[in-house]
N, C-alpha and C positions, 0 to 999 in steps of 0.2 A: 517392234512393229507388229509380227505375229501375233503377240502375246494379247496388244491391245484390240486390234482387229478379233481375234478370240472373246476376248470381255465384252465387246459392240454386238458380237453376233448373236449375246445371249440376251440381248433387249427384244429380238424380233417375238414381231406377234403377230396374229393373222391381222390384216389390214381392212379396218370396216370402212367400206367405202359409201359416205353419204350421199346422195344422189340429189340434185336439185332439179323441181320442175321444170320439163323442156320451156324453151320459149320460141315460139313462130317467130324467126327474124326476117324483116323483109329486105331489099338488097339494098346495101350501102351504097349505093351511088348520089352523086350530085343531080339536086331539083331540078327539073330544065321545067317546072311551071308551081305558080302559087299551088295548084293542087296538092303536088307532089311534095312538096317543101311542109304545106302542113301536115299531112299525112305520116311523114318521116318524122315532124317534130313530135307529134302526138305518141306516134310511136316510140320514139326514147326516152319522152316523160314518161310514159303507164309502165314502160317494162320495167320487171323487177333486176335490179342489179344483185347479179349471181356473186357473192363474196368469193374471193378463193380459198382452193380448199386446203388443209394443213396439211404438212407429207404422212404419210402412214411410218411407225416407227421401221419399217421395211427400207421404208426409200431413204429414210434418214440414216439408217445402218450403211447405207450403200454409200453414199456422201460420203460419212466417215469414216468407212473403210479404204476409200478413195485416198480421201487424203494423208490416212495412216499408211498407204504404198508410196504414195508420193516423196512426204515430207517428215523427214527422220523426226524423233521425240524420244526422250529420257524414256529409259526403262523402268518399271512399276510395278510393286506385287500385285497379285490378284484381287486383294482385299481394296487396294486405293485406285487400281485400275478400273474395281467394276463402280467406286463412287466416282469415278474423273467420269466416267461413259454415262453415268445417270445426271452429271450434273449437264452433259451435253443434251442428252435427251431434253432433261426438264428445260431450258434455255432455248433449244432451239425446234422443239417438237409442236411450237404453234405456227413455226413459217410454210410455207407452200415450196411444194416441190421444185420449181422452178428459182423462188429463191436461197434455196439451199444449193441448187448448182452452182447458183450465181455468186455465192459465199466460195465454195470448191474449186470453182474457175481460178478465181482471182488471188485466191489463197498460193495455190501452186504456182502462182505466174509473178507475186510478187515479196510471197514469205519464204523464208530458211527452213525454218520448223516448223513443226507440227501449230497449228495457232489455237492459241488461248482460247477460253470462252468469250474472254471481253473481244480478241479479234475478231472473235468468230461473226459476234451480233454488230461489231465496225462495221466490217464487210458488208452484213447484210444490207443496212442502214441505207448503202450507195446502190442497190437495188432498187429499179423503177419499173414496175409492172406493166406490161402492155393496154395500150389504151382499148378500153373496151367500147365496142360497139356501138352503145348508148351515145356516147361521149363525138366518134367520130359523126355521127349521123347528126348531132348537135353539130355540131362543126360545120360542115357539110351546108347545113341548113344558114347559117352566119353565113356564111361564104357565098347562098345565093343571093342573102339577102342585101348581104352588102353589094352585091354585083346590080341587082335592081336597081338598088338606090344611088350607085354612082352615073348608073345610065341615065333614071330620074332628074338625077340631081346638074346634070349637062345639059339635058333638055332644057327645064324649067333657066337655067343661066343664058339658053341662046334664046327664050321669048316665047319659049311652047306651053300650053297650058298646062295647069297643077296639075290637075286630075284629081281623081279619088285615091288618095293615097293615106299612109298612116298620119295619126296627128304629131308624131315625132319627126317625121322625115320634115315635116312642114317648119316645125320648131328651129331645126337645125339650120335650115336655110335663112332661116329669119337671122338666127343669129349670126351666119355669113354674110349677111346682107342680100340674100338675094330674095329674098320674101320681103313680105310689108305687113303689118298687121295694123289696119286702118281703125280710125277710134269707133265702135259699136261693135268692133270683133270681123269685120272681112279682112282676106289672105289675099294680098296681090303681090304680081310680081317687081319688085322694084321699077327694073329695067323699061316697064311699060307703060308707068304709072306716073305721071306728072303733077298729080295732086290738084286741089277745087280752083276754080275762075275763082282769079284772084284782084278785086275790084281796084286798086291802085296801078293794078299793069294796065286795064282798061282805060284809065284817067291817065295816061301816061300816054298810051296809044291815041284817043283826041285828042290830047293836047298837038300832039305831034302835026 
């Protein structure tokens, strides 16, 4: 275990840390108005989604030194010990810091030994990066949107006017049935709508 933790230690390098242009975030909270809803949408279309960044061979030594304290492994010369440490570098020196903990974690909590390479990128695999930003604020924005339109969408069923609303909200009702789409293209509401004088109920009514 020394020995390998020794071979790990001679991958470090100084760590260049690439920097990615700030980005003005505005605050993630739920729309309480069409203003706000598009404003937050526009915002997490334009912004750029910041990739994550890959660990420095620094924090990748530290991982695996971790788990070389942890979890016992065969002993190795020097010569095959510093190619096992380079093939770990080259395999796992593209993941991001966070998911090389998340490979360390899980390692110690459900391996015997030392884990392979092939375990190593298993592990990784079941890493799910946190949702960014962009992503909740899309969210967020669904979530009002949907909240409008089920208000809309009650109204318009108890007899209250369409309004100016999207041409989808409109659609969808129709296909519920609670819309009408009358032949020359008007939107009515079912509910309200009892369709043209109809000359046979008239002639039905004199006769009477």
């Amino acid at each position: 275990m020394h020995k390998f933790s020794a071979i790990i230690e001679q991958l470090r390098e100084p760590a260049t840390v690439s920097r990615m242009p700030s980005v003005r975030c505005p605050a993630i909270t739920r729309p309480t108005s069409d203003e706000e809803c598009r404003a937050l949408r526009e915002w997490a279309q334009a912004a750029p989604t910041v990739p994550p960044q890959p660990a420095s061979i620094d924090q990748l030594t530290k991982h695996l030194q971790f788990l070389a304290a942890a979890l016992p492994s065969k002993n190795v010369d020097d010569l095959n010990g510093k190619m096992k440490a380079s093939v770990y570098a080259s395999l796992l020196g593209g993941y991001s810091n966070d998911a090389l903990a998340f490979m360390a974690r899980t390692a110690c909590a459900t391996l015997d030994w030392f884990p392979t390479p092939r375990q190593c990128l298993d592990l990784i695999s079941a890493y799910r990066p946190p949702v960014s930003d962009q992503e909740t604020a899309l969210r967020l924005c669904q979530d009002y949107q949907t909240e409008q339109f089920d208000r809309w969408f009650a109204n318009v069923s108890a007899g209250q006017p369409i309004g100016d609303v999207p041409e989808q909200w409109q659609r969808i009702a129709i296909e519920r049935g609670v819309l009408r789409r009358l032949p020359g293209g008007p939107i009515v509401i079912r509910a309200r709508y009892h369709g043209p004088f109809k000359i046979y109920q008239a002639a039905e009514a004199k006769a009477a």
